[in-house]
C-alpha positions as MATLAB code, in Angstrom:
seq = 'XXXXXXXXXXXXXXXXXXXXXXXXXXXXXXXXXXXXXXXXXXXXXXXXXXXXXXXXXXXXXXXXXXXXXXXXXXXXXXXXXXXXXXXXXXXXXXXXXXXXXXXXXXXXXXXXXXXXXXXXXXXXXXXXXXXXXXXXXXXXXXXXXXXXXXXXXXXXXXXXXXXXXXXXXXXXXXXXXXXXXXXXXXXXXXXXXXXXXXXXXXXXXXXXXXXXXXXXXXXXXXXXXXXXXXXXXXXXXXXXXXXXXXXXXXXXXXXXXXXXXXXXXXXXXXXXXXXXXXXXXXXXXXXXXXXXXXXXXXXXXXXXXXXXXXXXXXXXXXXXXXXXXXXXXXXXXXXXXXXXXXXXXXXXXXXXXXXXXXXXXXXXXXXXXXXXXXXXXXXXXXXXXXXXXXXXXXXXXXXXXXXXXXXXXXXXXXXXXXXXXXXX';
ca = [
       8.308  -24.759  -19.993;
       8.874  -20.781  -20.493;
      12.497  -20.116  -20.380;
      12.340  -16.228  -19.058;
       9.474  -15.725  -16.503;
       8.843  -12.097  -14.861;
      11.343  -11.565  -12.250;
      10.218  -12.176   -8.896;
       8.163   -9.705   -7.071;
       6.342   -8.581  -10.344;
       3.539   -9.663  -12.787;
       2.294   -9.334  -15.983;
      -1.022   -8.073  -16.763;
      -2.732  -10.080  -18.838;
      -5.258   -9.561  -21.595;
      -8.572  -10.983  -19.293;
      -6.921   -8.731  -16.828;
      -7.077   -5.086  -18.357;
     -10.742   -4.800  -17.833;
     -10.814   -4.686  -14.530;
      -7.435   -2.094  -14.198;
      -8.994    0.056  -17.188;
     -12.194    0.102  -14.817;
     -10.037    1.403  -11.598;
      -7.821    4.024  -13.483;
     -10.946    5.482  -15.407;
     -12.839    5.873  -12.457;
     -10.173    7.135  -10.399;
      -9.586    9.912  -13.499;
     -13.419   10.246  -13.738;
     -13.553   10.855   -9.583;
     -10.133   13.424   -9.544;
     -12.398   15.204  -12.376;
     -14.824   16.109  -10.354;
     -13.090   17.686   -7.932;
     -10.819   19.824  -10.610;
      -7.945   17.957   -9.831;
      -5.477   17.292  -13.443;
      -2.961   14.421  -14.743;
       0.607   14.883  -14.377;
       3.070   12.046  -15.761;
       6.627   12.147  -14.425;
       9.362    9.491  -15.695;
      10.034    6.105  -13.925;
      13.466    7.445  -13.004;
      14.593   10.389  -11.279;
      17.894   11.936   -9.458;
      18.776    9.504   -6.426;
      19.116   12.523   -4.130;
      15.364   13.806   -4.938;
      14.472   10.703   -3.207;
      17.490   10.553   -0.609;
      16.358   14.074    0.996;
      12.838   14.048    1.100;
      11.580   10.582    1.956;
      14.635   10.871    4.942;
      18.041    8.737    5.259;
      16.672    6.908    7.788;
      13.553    5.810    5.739;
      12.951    2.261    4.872;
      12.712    3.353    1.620;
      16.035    4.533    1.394;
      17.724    2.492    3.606;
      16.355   -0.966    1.821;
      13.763   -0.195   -0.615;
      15.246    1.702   -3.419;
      16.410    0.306   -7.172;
      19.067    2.700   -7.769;
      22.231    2.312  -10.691;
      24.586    4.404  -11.968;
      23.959    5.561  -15.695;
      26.874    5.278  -18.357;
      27.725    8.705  -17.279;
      27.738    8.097  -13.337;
      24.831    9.719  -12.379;
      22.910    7.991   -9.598;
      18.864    7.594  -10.626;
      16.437    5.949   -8.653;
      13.039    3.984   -9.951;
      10.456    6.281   -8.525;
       9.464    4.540   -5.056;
       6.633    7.020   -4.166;
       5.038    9.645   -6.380;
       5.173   12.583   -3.688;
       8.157   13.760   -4.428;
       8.486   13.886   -8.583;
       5.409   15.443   -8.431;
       6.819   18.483   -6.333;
      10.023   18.416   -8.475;
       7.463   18.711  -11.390;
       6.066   21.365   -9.868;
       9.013   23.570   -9.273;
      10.828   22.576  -11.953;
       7.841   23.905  -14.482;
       6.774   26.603  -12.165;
       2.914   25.471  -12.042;
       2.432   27.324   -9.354;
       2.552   30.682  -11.331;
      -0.701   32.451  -11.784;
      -2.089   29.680   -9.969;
      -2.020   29.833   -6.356;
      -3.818   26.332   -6.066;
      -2.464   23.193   -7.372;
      -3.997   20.085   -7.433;
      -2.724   17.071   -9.743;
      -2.995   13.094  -10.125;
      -1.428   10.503  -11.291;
      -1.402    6.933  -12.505;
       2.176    4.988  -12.270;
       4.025    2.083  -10.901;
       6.684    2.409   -8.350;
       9.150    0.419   -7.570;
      10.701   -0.648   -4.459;
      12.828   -3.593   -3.361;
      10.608   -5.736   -0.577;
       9.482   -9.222    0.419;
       6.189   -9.314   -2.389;
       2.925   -9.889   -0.461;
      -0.400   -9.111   -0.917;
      -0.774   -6.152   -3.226;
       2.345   -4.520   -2.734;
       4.935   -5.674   -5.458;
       8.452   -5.003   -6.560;
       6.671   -2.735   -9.239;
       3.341   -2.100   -8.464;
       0.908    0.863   -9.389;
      -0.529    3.403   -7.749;
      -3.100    6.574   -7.910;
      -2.174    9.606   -5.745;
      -3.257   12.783   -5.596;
      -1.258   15.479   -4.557;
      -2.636   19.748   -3.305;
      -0.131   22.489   -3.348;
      -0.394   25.878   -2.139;
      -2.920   25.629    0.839;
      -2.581   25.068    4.103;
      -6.256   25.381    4.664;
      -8.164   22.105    6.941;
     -10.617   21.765    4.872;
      -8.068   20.894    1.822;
      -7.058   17.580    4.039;
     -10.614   17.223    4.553;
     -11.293   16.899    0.672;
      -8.152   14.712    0.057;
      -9.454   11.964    2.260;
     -13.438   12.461    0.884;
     -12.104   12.081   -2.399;
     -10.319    8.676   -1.517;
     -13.776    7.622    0.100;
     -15.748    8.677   -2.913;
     -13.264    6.744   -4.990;
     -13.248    3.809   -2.968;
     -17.051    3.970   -2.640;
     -16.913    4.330   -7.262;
     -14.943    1.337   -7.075;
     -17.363   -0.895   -4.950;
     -14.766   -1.119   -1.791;
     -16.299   -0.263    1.612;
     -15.822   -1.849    5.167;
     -12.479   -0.359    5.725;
     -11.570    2.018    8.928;
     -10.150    5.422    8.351;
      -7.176    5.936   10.676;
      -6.288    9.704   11.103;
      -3.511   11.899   13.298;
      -1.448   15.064   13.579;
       2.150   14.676   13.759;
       2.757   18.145   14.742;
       5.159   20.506   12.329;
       8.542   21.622   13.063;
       7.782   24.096   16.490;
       6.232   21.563   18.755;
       7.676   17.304   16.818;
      11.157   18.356   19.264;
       9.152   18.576   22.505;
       7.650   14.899   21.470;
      10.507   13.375   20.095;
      12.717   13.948   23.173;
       9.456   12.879   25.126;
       9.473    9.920   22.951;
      13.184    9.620   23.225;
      13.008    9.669   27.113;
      10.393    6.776   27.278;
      12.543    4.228   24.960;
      15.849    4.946   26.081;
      15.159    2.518   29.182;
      13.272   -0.454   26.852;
      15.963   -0.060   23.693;
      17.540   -3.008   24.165;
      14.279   -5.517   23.711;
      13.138   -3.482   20.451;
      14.043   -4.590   17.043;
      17.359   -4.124   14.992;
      15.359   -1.644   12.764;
      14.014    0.535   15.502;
      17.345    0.099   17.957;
      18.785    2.141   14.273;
      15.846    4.418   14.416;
      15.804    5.472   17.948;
      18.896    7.490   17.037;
      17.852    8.915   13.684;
      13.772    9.219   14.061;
      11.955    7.678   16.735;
       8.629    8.641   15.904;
       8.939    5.755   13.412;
       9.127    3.171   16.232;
       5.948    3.873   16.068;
       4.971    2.900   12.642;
       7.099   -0.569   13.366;
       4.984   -3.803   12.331;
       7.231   -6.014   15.133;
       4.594   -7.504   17.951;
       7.487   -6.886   20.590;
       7.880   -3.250   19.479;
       4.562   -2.798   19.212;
       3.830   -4.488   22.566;
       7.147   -2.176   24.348;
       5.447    1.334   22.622;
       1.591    0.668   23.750;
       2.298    3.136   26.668;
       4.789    5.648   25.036;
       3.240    9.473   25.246;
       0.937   10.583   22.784;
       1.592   13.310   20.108;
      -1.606   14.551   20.455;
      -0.682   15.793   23.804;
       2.248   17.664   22.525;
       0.735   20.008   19.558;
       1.130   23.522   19.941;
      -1.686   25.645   18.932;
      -1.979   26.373   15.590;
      -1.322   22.333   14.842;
      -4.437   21.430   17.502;
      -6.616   23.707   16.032;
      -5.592   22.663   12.181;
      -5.927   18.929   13.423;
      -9.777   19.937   14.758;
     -11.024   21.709   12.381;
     -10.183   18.732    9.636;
     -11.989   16.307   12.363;
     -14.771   18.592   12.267;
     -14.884   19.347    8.278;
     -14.926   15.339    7.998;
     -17.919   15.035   10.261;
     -19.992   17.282    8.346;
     -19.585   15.601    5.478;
     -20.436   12.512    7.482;
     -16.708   10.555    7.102;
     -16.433    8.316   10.426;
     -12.752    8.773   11.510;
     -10.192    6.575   13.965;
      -8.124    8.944   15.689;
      -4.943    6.926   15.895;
      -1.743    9.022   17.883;
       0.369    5.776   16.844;
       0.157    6.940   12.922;
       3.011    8.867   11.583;
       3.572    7.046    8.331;
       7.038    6.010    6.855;
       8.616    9.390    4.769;
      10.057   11.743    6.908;
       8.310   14.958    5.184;
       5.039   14.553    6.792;
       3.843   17.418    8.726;
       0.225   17.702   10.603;
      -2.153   15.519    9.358;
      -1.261   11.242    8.712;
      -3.844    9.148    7.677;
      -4.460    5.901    6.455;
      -7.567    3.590    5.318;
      -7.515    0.256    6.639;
      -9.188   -3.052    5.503;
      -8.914   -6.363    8.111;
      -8.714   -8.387    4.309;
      -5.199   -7.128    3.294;
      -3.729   -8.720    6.530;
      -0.786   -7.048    8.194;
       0.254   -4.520    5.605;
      -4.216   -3.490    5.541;
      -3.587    0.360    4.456;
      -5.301    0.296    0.817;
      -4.691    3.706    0.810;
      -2.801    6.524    2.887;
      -1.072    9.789    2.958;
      -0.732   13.355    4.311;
       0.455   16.798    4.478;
       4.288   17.641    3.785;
       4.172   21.389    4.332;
       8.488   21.562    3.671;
       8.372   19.316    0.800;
       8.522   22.530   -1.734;
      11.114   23.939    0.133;
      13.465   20.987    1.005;
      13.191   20.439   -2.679;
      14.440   23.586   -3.758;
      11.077   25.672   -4.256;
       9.179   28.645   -2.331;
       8.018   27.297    0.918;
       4.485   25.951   -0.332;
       2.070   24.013    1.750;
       1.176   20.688    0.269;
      -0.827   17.133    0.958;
      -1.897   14.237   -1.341;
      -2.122   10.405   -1.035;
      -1.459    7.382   -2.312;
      -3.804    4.124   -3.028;
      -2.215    0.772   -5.100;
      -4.186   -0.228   -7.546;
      -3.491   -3.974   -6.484;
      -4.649   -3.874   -3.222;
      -7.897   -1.850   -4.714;
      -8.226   -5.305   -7.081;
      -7.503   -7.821   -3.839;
     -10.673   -5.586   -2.457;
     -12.831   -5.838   -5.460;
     -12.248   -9.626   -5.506;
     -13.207   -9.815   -1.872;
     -16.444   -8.115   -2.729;
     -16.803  -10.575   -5.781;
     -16.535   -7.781   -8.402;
     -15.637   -7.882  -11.875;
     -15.708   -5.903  -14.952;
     -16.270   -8.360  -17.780;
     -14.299   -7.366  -20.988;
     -17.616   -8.015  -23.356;
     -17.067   -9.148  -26.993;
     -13.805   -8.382  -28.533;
     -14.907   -7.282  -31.847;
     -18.368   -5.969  -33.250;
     -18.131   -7.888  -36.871;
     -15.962  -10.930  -38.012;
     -15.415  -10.630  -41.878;
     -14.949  -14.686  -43.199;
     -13.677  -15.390  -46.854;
     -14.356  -18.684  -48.401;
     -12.198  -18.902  -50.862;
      -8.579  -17.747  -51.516;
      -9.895  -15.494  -54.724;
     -12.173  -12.998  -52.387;
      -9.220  -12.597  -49.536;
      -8.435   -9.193  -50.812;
     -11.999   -8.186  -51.009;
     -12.826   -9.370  -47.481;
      -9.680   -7.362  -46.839;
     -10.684   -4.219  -48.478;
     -14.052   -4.412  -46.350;
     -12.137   -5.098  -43.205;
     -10.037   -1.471  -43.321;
     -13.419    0.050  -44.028;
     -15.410   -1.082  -41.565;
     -12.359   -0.210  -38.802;
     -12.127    3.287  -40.401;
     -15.735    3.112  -40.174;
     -15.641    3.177  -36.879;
     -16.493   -0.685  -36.415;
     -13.990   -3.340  -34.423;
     -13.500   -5.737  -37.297;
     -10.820   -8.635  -37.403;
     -10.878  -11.702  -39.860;
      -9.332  -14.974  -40.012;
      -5.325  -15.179  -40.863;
      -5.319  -19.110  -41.038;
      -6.879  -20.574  -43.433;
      -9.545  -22.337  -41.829;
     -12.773  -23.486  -42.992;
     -16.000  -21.380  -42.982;
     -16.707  -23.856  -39.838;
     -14.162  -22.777  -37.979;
     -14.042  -19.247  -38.646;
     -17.509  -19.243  -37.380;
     -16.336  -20.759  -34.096;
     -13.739  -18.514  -33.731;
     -16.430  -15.622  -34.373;
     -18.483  -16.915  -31.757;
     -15.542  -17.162  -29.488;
     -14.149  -13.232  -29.947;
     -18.261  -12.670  -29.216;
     -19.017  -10.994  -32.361;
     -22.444   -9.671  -33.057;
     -22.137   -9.876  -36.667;
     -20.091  -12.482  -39.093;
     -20.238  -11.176  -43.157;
     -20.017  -13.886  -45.244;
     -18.240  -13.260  -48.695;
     -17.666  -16.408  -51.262;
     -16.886  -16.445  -54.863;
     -21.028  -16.481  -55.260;
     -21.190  -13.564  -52.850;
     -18.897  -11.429  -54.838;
     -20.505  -12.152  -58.184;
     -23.892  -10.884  -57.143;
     -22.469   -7.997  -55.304;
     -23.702   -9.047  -52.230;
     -22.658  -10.450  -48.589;
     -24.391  -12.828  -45.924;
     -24.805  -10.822  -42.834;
     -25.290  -13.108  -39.877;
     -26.645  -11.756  -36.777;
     -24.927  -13.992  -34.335;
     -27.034  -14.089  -31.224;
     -30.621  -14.421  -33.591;
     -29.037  -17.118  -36.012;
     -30.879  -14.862  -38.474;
     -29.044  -14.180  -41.604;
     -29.420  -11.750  -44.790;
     -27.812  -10.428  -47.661;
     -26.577   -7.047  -47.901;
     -25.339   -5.610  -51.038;
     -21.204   -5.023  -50.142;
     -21.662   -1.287  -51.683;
     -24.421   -0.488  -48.700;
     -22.862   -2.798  -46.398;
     -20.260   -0.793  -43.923;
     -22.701    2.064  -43.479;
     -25.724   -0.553  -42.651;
     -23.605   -2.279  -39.972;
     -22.756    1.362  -38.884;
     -26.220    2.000  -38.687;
     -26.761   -1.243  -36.279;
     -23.958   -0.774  -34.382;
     -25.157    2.926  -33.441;
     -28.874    1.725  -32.503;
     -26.967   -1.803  -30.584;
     -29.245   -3.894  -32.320;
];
């Protein structure tokens, strides 16, 4: 029995595994490509207060979610639980907004955030986001969520319902929130401890509350839709209407205001019934103060996030699978202890060569280096015994034909170059 296993909540990726992550994070890069969007890498740590101010006090992610410790110095850092907001410190911190008045980045990372583990959301798991700053223009929201269909659709997931809504920006959220207020006051005491706490800080998130009794008290409670001023209605349209033409099919859900308190105008989420009660595979929206709050110009901004788990719980569902293939191209065996350093010798050539090579570090038989061969699916074993080095020559064995040959060793890297290249 193991003595240390991977503490709870998160899990190693093993080997048999990588295929199918190597397949989601290439196609993701490949998809983010083609709509001129660039990597950004920020560190798995960051100032506690970055967090603190712009996912909101009253956040579940702050209030219970958040691995945070005090460095030798006593600084307080905080494992990144969302990649919004080090992206936007990026941002102003590097000033990558100058001579570009349109910013649009991904990235690839694991966040971290202390929770019961369930289905695709871990302790540390991994997401892909995207994030757009410097335009407040409709049909930027519009292309955020088509490029988290086309991405879904590149990784073979369909069947799930996007969930869209507008919660409003900072001249018309106080008409709804003391709307919103007004309506719970009288039904406060039969809501949850959470959302009792949140009726005083941010009620729109009583909302977002997963509780059957909350969610059974709030199925009457006033829409936002109804409170939007003008220029938030008409933003909110024309994305609906920029998603139609492109042929998106859209839930219009006034219950969606997601959990981070710098959202601003448009929420959404995609939803698939597999995933259970936490079924959002992928979600996000604009944060129009984000820049500012964080210390930059005011800048409009939007992006989402999609785990990569949950995209692999999906793929599964589907029955989906990207099979590693053979480990190596050629398997070098010596027989013999004398021709070791030979087979050796050939073995950093054919890698440099360009080839995936290994060889056998055991001692085993010619037998069962031929087995193990067969086993790392190699096209190609070379054969070199004392005989074989004598005449100048190797048996080349062509795996799947059970056709063999002998190949003089001076000729021999560039003809297995030479098959590799034609995949014969």
């Amino acid at each position: 029995m193991a003595k240390y296993k991977a503490p709870r909540g998160t899990k190693d990726v093993l080997p048999d595994e990588i295929p199918e992550w190597r397949f989601v994070e290439e196609t993701f890069r490949h998809v983010c490509s083609l709509y001129g969007y660039r990597e950004i890498r920020t560190p798995a740590f960051e100032e506690t207060e970055l967090f603190v101010r712009t996912a909101g006090e009253s956040s579940d992610i702050v209030t219970k979610q958040m691995y945070t410790f005090s460095d030798p110095g006593g600084e307080s850092y905080t494992l990144r639980p969302e990649g919004t907001a080090p992206t936007v410190r990026a941002y102003i911190q590097h000033n990558l907004g100058y001579g570009m008045p349109l910013v649009k980045l991904f990235y690839i990372a694991p966040i971290f955030r202390y929770e019961r583990p369930q289905a695709g959301r871990l302790r540390q798991h991994h997401q892909v986001g995207i994030e757009v700053l410097g335009s407040s223009d409709p049909a930027v929201d519009a292309e955020v969520v088509a490029l988290g269909v086309d991405f879904l659709s590149s990784v073979g997931v369909s069947g799930y319902e996007i969930h869209i809504n507008s919660v409003g920006c900072q001249n018309c959220r106080p008409a709804y929130r003391q709307a919103l207020i007004g309506f719970l006051e009288p039904l406060k005491d039969g809501l949850c401890e959470d959302c009792k706490r949140r009726l005083k800080v941010n009620p729109l998130r009583i909302l977002d509350c997963k509780e059957e009794i909350c969610k059974a008290l709030t199925a009457s409670a006033p829409r936002i839709l109804a409170y939007l001023c003008d220029e938030c209605r008409v933003h909110f349209e024309s994305v609906l209407s920029y998603l139609k033409t492109i042929g998106v099919e859209l839930v219009v859900d006034s219950r969606l205001v997601r959990g981070l308190d710098y959202y601003t105008k448009t929420t959404f989420e995609f939803l698939h019934p597999s995933l259970g009660a936490q079924s959002a595979v992928l979600a996000g929206g604009r944060y129009d103060g984000l820049v500012e709050e964080c210390g930059g110009k005011r800048t409009p901004g939007i992006g989402f996030g999609c785990g990569i788990e949950r995209v692999l719980i999906l793929r599964q569902h589907y029955n989906l699978r990207t099979d590693e293939g053979n480990i190596v191209d050629v398997f070098v065996c010596a027989v013999g202890e004398s021709v070791r350093q030979h087979a050796f010798k050939l073995l950093k050539e054919l890698r440099c060569a360009g080839v995936r090579a290994d060889m056998d570090y055991l001692g085993r038989s010619l037998k069962a280096q031929m087995r193990f061969a067969d086993r790392l699916g190699a096209t190609y074993v070379v054969i070199i015994g004392d005989e074989e080095l004598s005449n100048g020559v190797a048996t080349l064995r062509a795996m799947r034909e059970s056709k063999q040959q002998q190949v003089p060793l001076d000729k021999l890297v560039d003809y297995l170059r030479s098959l590799e290249e034609r995949g014969s």
